[in-house]
N, CA, C and O atoms as a DFTB+ gen file, in Angstrom:
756 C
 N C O
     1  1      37.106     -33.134      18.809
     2  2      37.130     -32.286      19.968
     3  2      36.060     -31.211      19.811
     4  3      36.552     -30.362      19.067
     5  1      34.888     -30.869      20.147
     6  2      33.900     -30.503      20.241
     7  2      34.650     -28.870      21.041
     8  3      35.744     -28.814      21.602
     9  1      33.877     -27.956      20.892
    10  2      34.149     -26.452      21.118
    11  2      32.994     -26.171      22.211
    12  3      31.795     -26.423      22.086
    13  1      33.664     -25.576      23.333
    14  2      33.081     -25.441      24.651
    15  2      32.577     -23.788      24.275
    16  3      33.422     -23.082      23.725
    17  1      31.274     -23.217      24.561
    18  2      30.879     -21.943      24.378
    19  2      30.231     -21.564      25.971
    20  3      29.774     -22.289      26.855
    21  1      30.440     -20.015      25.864
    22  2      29.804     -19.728      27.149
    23  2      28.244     -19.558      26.830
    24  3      27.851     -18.922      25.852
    25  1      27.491     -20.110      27.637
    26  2      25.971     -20.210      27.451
    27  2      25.657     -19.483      28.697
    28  3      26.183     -19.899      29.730
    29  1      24.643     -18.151      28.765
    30  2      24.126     -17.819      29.918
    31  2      23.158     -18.703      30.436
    32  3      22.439     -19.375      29.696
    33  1      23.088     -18.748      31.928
    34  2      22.350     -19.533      32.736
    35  2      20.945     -19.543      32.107
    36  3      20.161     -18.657      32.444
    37  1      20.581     -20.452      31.244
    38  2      19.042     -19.854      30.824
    39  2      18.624     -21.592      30.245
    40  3      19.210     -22.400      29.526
    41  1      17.099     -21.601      31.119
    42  2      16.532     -22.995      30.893
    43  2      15.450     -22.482      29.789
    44  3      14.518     -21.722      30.051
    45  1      15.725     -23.010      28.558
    46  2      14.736     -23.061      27.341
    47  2      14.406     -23.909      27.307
    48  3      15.106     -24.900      27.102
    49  1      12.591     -23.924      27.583
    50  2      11.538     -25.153      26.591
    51  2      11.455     -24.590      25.126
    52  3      11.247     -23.387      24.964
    53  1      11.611     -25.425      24.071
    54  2      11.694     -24.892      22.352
    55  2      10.433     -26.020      22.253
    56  3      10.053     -26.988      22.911
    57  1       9.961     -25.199      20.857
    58  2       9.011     -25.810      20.361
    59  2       9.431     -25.965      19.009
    60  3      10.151     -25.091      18.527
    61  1       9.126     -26.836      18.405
    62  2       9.405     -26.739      16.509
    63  2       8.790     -25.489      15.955
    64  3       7.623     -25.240      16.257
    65  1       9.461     -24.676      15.172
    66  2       8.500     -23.924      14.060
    67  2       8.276     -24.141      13.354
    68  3       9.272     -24.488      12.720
    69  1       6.545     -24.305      12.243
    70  2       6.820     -24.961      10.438
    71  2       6.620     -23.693      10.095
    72  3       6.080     -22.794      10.740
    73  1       7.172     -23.680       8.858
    74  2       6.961     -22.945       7.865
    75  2       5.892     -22.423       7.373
    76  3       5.174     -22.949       6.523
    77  1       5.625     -20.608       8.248
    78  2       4.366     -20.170       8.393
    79  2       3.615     -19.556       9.667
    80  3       2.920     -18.561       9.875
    81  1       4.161     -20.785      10.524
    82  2       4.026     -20.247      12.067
    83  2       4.710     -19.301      12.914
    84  3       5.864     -18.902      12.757
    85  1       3.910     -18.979      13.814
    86  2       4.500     -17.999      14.340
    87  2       4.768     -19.004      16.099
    88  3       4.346     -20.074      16.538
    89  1       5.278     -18.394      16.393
    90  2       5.452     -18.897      18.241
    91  2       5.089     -17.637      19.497
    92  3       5.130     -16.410      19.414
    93  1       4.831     -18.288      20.318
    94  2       4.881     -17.192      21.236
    95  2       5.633     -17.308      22.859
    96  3       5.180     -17.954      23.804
    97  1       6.402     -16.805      22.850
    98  2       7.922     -16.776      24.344
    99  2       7.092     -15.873      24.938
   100  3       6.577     -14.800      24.622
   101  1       7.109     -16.956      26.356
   102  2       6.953     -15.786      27.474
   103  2       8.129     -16.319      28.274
   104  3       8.275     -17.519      28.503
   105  1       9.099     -15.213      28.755
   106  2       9.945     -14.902      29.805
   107  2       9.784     -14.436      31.121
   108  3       9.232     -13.373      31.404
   109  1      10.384     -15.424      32.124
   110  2      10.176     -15.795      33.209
   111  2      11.623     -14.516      33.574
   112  3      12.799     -14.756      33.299
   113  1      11.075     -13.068      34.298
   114  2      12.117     -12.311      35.133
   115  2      11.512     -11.991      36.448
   116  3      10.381     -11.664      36.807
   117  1      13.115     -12.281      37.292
   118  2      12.650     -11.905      38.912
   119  2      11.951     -11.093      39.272
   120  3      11.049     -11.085      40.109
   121  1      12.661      -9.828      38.158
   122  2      11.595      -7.996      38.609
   123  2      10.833      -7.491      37.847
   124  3      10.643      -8.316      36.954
   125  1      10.490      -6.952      37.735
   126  2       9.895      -5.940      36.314
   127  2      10.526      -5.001      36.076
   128  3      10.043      -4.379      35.131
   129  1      11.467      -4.538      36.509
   130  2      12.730      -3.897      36.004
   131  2      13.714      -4.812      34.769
   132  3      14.475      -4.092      34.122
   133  1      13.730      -6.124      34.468
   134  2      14.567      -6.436      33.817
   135  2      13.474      -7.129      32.965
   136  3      13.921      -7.845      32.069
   137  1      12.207      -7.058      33.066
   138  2      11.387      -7.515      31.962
   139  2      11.391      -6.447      31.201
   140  3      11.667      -6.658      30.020
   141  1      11.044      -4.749      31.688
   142  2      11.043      -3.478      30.733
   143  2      12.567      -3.752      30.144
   144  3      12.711      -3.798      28.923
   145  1      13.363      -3.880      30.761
   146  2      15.006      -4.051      29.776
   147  2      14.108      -4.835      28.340
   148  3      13.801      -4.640      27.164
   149  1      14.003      -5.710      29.336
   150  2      13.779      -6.676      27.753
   151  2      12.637      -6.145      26.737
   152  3      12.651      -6.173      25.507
   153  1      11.944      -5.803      27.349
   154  2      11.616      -5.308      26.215
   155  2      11.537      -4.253      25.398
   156  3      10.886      -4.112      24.363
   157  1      12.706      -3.075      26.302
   158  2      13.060      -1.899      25.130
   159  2      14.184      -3.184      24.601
   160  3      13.891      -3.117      23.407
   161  1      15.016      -4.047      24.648
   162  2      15.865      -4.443      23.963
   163  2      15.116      -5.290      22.328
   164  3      15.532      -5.431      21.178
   165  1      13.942      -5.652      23.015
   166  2      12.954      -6.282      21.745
   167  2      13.218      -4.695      20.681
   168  3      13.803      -4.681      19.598
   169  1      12.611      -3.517      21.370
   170  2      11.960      -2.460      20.503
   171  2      13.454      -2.172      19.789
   172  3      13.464      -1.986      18.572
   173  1      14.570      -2.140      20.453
   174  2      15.569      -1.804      19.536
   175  2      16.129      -2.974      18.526
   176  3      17.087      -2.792      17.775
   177  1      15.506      -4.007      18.603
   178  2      15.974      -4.916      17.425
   179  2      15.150      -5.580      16.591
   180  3      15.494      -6.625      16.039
   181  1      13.925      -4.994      16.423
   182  2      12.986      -5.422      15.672
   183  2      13.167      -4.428      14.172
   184  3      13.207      -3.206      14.028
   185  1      13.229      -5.264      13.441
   186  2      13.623      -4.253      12.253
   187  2      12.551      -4.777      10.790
   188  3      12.920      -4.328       9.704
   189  1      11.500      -5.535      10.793
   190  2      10.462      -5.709      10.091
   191  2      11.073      -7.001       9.000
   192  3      10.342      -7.570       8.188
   193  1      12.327      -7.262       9.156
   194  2      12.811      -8.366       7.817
   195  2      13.664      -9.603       8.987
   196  3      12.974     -10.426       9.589
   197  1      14.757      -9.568       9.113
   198  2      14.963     -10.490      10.011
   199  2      13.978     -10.617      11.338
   200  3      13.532     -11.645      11.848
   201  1      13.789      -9.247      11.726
   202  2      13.312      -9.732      12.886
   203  2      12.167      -9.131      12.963
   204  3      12.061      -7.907      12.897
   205  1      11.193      -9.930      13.112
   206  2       9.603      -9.357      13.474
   207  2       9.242      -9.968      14.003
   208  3       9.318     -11.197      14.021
   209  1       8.476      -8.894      14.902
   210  2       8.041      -9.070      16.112
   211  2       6.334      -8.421      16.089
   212  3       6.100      -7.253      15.778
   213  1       5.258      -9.413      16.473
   214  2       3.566      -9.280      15.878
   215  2       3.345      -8.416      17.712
   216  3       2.713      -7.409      18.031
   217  1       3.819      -8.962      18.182
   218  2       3.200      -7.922      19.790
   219  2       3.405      -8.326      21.114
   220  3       3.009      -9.411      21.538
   221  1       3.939      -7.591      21.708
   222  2       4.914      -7.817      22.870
   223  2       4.154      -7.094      24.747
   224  3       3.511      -6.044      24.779
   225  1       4.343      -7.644      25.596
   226  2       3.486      -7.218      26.529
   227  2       4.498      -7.753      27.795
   228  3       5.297      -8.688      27.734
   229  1       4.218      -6.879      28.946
   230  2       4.880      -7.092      29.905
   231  2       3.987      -7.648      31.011
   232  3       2.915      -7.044      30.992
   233  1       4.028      -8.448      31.835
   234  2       3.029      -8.693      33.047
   235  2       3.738      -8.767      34.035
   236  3       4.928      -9.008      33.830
   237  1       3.276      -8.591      35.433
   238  2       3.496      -8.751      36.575
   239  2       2.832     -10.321      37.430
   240  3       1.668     -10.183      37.805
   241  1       3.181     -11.079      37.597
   242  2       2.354     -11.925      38.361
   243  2       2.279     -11.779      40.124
   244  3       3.283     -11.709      40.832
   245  1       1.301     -11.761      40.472
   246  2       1.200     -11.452      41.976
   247  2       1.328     -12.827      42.779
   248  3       1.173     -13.892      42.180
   249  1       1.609     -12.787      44.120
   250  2       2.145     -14.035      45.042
   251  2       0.837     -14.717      45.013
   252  3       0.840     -15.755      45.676
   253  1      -0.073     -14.487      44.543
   254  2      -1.521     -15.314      44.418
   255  2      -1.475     -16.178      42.933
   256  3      -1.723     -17.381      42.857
   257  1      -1.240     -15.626      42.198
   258  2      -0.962     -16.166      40.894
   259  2      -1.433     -15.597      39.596
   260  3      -1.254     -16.015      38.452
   261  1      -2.068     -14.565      40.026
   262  2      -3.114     -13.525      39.076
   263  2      -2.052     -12.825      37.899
   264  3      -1.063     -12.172      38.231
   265  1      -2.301     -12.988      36.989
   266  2      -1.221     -11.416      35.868
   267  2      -1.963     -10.265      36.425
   268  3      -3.018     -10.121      37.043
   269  1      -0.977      -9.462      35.956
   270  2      -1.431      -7.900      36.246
   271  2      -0.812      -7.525      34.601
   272  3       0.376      -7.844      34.562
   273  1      -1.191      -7.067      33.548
   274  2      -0.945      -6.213      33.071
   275  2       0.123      -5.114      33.451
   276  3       0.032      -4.519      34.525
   277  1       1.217      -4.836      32.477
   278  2       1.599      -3.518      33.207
   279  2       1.539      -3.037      32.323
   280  3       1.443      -3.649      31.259
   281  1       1.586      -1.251      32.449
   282  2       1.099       0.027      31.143
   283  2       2.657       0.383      30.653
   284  3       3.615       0.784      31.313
   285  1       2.502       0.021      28.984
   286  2       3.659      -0.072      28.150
   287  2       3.277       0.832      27.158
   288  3       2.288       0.986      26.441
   289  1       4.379       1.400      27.334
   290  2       4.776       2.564      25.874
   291  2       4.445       1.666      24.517
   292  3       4.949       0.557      24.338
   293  1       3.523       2.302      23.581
   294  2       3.208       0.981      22.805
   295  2       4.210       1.352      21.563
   296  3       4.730       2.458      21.416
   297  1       4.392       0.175      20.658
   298  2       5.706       0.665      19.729
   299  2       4.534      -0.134      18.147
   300  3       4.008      -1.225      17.927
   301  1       4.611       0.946      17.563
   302  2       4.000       0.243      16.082
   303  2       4.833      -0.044      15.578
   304  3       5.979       0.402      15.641
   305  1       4.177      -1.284      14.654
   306  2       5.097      -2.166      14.176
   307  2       4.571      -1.653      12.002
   308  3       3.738      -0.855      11.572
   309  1       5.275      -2.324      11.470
   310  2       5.677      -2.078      10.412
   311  2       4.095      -1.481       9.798
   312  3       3.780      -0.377       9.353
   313  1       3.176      -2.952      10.038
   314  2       1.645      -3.018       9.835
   315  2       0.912      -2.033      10.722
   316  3      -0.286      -2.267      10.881
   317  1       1.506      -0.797      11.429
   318  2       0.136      -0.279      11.950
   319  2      -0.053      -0.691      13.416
   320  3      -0.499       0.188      14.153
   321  1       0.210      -1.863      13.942
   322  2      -0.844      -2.189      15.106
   323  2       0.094      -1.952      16.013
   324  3       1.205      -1.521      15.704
   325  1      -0.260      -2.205      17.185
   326  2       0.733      -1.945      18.381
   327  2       0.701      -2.776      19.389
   328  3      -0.212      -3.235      20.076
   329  1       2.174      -2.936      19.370
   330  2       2.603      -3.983      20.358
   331  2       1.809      -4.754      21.303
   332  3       1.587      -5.954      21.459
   333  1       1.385      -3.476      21.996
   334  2       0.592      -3.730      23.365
   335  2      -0.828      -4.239      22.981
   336  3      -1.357      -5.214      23.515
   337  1      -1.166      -3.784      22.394
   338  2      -2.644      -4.323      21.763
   339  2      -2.777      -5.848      21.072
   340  3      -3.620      -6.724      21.266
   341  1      -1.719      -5.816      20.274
   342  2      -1.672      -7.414      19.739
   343  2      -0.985      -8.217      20.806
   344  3      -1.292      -9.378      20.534
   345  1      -0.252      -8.227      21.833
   346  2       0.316      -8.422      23.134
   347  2      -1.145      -8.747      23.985
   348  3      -1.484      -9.850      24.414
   349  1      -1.668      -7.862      24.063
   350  2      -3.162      -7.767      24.933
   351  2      -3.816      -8.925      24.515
   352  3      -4.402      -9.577      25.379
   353  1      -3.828      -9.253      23.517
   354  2      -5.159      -9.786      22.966
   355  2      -4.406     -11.471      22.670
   356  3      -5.102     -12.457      22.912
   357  1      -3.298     -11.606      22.263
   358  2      -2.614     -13.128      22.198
   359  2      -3.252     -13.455      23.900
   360  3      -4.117     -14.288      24.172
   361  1      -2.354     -12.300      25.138
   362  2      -2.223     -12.799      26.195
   363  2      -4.272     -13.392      26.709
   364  3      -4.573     -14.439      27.283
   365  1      -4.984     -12.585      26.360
   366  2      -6.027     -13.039      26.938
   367  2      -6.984     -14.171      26.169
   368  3      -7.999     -14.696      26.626
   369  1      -6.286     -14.421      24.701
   370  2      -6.853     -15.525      23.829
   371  2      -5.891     -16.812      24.645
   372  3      -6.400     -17.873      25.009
   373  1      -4.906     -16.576      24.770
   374  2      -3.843     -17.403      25.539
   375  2      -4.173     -18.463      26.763
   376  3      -4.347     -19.670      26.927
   377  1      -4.142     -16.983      27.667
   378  2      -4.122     -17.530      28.904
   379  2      -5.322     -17.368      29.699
   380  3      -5.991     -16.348      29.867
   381  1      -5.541     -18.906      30.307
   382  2      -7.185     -18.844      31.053
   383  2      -7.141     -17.842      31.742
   384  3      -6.179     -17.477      32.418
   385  1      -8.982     -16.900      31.544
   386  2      -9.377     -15.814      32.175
   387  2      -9.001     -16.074      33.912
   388  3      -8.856     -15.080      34.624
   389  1      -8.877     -17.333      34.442
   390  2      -8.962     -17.202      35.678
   391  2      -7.593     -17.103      36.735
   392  3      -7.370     -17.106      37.945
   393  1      -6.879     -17.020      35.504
   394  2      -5.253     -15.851      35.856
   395  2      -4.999     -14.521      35.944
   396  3      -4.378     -13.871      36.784
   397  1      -5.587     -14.205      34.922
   398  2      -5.950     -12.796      34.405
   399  2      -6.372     -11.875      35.529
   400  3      -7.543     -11.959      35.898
   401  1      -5.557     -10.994      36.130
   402  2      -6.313     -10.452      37.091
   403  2      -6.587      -8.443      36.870
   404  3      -7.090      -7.587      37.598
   405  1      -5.962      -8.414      35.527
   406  2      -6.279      -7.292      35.291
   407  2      -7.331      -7.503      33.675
   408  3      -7.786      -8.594      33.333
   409  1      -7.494      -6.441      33.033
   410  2      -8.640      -6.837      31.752
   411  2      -6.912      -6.569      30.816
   412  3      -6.001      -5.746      30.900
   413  1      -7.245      -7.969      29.854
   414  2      -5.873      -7.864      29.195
   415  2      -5.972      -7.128      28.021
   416  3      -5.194      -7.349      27.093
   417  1      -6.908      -6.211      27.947
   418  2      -6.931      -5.684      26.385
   419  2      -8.374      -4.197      26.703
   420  3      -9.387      -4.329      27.390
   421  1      -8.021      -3.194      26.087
   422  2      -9.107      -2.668      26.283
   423  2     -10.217      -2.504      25.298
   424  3     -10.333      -3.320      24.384
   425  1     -11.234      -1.260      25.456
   426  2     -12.060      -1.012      24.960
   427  2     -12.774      -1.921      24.052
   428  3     -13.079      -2.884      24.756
   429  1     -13.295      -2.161      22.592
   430  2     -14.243      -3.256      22.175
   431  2     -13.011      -4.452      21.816
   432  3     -13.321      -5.041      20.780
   433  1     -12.015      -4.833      22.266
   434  2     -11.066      -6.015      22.202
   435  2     -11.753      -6.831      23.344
   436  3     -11.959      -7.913      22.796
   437  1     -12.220      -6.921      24.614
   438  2     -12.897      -7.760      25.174
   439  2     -13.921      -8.613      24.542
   440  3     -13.888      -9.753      25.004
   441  1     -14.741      -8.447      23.717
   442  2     -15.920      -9.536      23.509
   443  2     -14.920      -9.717      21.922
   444  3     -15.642     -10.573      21.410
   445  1     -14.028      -9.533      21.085
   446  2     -12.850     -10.149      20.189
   447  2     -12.734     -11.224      20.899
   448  3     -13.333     -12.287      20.735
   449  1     -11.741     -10.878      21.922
   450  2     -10.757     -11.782      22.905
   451  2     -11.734     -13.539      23.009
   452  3     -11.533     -14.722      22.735
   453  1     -12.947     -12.550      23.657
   454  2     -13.718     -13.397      24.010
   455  2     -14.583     -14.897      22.709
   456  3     -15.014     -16.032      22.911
   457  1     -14.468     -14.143      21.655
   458  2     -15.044     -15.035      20.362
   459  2     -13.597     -15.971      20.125
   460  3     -13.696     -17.170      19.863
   461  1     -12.353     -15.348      20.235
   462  2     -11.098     -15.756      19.356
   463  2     -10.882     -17.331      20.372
   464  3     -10.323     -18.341      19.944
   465  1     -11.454     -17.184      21.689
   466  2     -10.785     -17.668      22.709
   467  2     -12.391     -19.215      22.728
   468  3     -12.447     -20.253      23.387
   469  1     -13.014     -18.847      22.088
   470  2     -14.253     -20.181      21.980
   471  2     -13.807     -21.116      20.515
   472  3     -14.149     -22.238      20.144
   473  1     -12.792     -19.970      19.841
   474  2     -12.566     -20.548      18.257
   475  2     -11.479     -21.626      18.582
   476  3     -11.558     -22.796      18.209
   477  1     -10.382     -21.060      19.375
   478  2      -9.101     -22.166      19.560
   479  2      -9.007     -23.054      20.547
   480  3      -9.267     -22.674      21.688
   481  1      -8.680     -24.196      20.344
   482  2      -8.607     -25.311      21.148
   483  2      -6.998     -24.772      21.930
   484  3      -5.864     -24.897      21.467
   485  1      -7.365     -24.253      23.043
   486  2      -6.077     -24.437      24.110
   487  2      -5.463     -25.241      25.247
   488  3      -4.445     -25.036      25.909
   489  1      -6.150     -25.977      25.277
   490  2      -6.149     -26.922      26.748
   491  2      -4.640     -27.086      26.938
   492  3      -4.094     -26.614      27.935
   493  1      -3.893     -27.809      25.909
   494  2      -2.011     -28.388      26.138
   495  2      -1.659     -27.006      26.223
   496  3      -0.919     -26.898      27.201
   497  1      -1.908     -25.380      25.420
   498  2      -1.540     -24.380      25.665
   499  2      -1.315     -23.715      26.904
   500  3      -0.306     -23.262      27.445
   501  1      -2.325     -23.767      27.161
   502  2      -3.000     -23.323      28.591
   503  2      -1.981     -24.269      30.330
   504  3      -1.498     -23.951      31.417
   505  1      -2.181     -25.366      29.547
   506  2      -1.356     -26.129      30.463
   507  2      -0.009     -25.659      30.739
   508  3       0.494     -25.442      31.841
   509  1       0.624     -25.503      29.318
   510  2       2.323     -25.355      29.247
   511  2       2.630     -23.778      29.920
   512  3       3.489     -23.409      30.721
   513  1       1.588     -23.079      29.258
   514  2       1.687     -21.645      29.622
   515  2       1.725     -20.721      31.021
   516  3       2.463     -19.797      31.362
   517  1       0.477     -21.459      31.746
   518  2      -0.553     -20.783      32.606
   519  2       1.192     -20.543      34.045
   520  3       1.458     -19.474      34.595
   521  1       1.827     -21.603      34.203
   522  2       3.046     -21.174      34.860
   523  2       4.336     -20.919      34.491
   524  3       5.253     -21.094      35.293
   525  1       4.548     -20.477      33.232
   526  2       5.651     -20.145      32.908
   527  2       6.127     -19.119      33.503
   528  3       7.318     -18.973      33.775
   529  1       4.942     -18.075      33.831
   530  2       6.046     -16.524      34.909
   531  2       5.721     -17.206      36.199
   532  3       4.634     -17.784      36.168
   533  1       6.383     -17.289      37.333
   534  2       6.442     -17.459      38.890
   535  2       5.607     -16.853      39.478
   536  3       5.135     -15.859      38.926
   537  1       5.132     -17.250      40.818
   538  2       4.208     -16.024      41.425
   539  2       5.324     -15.419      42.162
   540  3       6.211     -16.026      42.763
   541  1       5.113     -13.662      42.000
   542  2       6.259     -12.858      42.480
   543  2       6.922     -12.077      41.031
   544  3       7.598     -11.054      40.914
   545  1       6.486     -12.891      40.191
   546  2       7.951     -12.479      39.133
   547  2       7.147     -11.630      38.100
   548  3       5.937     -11.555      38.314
   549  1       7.643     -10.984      37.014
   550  2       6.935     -10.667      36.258
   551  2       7.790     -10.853      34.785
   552  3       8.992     -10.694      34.569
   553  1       6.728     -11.238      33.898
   554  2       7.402     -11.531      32.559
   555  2       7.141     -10.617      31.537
   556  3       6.650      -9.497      31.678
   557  1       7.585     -11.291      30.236
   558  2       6.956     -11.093      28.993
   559  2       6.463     -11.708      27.807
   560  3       7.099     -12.468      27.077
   561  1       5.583     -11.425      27.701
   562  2       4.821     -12.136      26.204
   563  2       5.120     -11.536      25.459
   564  3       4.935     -10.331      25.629
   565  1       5.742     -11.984      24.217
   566  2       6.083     -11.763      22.831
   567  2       5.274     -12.926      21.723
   568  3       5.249     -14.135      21.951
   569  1       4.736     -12.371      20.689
   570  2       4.582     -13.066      19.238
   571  2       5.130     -12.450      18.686
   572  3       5.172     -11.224      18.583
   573  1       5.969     -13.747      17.952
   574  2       7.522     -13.501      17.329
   575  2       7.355     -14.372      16.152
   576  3       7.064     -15.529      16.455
   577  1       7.476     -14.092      14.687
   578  2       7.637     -15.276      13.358
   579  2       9.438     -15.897      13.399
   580  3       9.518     -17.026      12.915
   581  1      10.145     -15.596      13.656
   582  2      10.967     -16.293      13.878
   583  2      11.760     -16.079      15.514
   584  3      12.459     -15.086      15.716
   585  1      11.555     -17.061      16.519
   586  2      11.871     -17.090      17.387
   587  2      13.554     -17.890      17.870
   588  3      14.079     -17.903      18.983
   589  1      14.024     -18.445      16.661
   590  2      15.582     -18.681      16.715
   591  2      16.820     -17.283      16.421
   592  3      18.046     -17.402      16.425
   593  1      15.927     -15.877      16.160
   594  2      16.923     -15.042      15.511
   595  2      17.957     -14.805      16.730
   596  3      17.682     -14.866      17.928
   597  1      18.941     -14.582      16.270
   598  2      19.930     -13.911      17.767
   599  2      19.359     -12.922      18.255
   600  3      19.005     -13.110      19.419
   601  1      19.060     -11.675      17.729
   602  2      18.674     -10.554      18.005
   603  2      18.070     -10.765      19.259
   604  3      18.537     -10.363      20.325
   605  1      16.516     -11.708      19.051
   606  2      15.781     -11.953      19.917
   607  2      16.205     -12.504      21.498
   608  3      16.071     -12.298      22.704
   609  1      16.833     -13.384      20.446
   610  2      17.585     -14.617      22.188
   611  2      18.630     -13.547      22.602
   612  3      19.097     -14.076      23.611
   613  1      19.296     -12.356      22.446
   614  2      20.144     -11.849      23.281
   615  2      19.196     -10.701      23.887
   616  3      19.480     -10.393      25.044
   617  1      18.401     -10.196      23.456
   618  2      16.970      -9.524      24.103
   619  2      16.473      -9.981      25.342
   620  3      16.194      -9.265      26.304
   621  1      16.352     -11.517      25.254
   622  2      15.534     -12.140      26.640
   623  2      16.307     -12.517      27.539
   624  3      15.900     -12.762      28.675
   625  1      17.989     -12.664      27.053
   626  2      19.101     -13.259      27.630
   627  2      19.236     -13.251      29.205
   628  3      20.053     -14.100      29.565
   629  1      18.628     -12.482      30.334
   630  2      18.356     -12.339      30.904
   631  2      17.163     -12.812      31.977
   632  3      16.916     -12.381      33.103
   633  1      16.708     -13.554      31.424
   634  2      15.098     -14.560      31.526
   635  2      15.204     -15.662      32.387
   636  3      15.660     -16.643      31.800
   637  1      14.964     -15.836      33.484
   638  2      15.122     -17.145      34.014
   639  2      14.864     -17.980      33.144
   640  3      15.795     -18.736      32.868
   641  1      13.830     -18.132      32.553
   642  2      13.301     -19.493      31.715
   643  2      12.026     -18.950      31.069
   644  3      11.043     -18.291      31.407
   645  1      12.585     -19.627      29.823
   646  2      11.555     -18.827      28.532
   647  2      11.460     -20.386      28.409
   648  3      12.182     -21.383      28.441
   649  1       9.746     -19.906      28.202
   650  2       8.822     -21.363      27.461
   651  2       8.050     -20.655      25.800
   652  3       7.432     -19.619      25.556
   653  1       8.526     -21.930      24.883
   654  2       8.034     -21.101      23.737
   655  2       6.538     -22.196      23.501
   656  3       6.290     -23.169      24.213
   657  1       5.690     -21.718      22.323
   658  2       5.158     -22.419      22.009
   659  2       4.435     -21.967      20.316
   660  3       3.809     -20.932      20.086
   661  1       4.695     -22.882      19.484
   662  2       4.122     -22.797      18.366
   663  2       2.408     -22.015      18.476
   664  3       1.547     -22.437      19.248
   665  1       2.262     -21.155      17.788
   666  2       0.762     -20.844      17.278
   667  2       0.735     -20.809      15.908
   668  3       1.638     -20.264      15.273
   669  1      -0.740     -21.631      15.092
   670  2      -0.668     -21.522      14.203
   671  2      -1.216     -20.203      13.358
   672  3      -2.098     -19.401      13.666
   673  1      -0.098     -20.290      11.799
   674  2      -0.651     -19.044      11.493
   675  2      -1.775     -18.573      11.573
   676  3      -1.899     -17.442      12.041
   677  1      -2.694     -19.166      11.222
   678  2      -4.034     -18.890      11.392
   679  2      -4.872     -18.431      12.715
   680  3      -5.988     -17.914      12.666
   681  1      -4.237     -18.673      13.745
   682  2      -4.660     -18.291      15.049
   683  2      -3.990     -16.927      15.049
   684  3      -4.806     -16.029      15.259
   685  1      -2.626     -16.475      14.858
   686  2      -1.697     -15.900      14.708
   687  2      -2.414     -14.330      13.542
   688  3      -2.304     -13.116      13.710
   689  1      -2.838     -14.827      12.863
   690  2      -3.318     -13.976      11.711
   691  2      -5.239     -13.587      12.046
   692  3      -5.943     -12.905      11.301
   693  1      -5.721     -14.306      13.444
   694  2      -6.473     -14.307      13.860
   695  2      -6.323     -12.994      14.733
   696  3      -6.707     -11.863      14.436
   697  1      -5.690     -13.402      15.846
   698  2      -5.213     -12.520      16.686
   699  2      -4.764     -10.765      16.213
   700  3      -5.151      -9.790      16.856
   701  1      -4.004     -10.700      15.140
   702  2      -3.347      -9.643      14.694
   703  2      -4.999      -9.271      13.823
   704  3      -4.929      -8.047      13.927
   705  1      -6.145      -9.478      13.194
   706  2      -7.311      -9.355      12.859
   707  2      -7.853      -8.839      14.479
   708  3      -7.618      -7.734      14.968
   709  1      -8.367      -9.581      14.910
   710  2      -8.933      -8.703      16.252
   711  2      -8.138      -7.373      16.880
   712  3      -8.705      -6.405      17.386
   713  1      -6.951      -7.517      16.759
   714  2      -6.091      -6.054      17.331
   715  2      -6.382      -4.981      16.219
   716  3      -6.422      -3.858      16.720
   717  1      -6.616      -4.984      14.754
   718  2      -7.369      -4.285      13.932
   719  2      -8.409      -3.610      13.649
   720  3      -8.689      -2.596      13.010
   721  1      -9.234      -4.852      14.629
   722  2     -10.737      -4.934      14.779
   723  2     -10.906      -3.588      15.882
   724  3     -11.435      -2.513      15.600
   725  1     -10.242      -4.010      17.333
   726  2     -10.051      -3.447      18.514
   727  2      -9.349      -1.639      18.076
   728  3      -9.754      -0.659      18.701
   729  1      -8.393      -1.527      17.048
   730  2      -7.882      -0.622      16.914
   731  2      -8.674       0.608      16.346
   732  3      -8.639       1.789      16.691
   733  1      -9.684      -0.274      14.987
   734  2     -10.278       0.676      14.801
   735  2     -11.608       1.301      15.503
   736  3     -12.193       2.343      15.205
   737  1     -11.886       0.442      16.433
   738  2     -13.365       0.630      16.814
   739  2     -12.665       1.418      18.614
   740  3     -13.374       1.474      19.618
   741  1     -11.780       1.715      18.579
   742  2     -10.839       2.501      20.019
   743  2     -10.739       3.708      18.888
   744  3     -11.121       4.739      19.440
   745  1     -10.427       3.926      17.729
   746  2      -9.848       5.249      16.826
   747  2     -11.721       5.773      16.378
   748  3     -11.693       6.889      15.860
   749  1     -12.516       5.465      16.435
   750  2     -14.252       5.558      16.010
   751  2     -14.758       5.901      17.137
   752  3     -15.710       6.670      16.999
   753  1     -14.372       5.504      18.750
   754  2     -15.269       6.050      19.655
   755  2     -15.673       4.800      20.685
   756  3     -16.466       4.992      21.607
């Protein structure tokens, strides 16, 4: 006799994780009111050992299909960097420029973005990704090293539909290098 659990209404695409990788969830919410939930609920459960979290970002998608960036309180993480910046820079290595309707990263992180994004082969990425938020809706991008923790999944619990997808460390350890890159040359002038 198998044990019946209550599951909130929530359609997950999962990806495998190996040992090493990191993934990256973007969450599909109606408003941008319950994407900021989610992600002060990220900032209150990220604690650097079970749960770490490399950089987290909120977007808006418009009825055209464009992201918008939205301006987030940035939260440093154990290493120094900040959310929004390593958030910035996954989302525009990520997702084709011709979504992008705001600049996903500032100051010298554009021509980063731009080298990181000739280095990785994204095409199946790009594919799986490019509609995971709705036009109308606005989500969130998270890079997350373990994306099965509870912490996390009761954070997004709220998500129409989260699509995950493996990145390898190395892209992953790429990315968090350019937000370094970007950080110090924004702290120099």
């Amino acid at each position: 006799m198998a044990d019946e659990t209550n599951a909130p209404d929530l359609e997950v695409n999962a990806a495998t994780v190996s040992d090493g990788a990191y993934t990256l969830l973007i969450a599909d919410f109606s408003d941008t009111g319950t994407a900021w939930e989610a992600y002060e609920a990220l900032k209150s459960v990220e604690d650097g050992h079970s749960v770490e979290i490399e950089g987290v970002v909120v977007v808006k998608r418009s009825a055209e299909g464009k992201l918008e960036v939205q301006k987030a309180t940035d939260h440093s993480t154990k290493s120094g960097l900040k959310w929004g910046l390593v958030g910035g820079i996954a989302l525009g290595v990520i997702f084709p420029p011709s979504i992008l309707g705001s600049a996903a990263v500032a100051g010298g992180a554009g021509a980063i973005v731009g080298k990181l994004r000739q280095r990785h082969h994204r095409g199946e990425l790009e594919e799986q990704l490019e509609n995971a938020i709705e036009p109308g809706h606005s989500g969130l991008l998270a890079l997350v090293s373990d994306p099965g923790e509870i912490k996390i999944r009761k954070a997004l619990e709220r998500a129409e539909n989260i699509v995950e997808s493996t990145v390898e460390k190395v892209e992953a350890e790429d990315i968090k290098a350019a937000a370094k890159e970007a950080q110090a040359t924004d702290a120099t002038g």
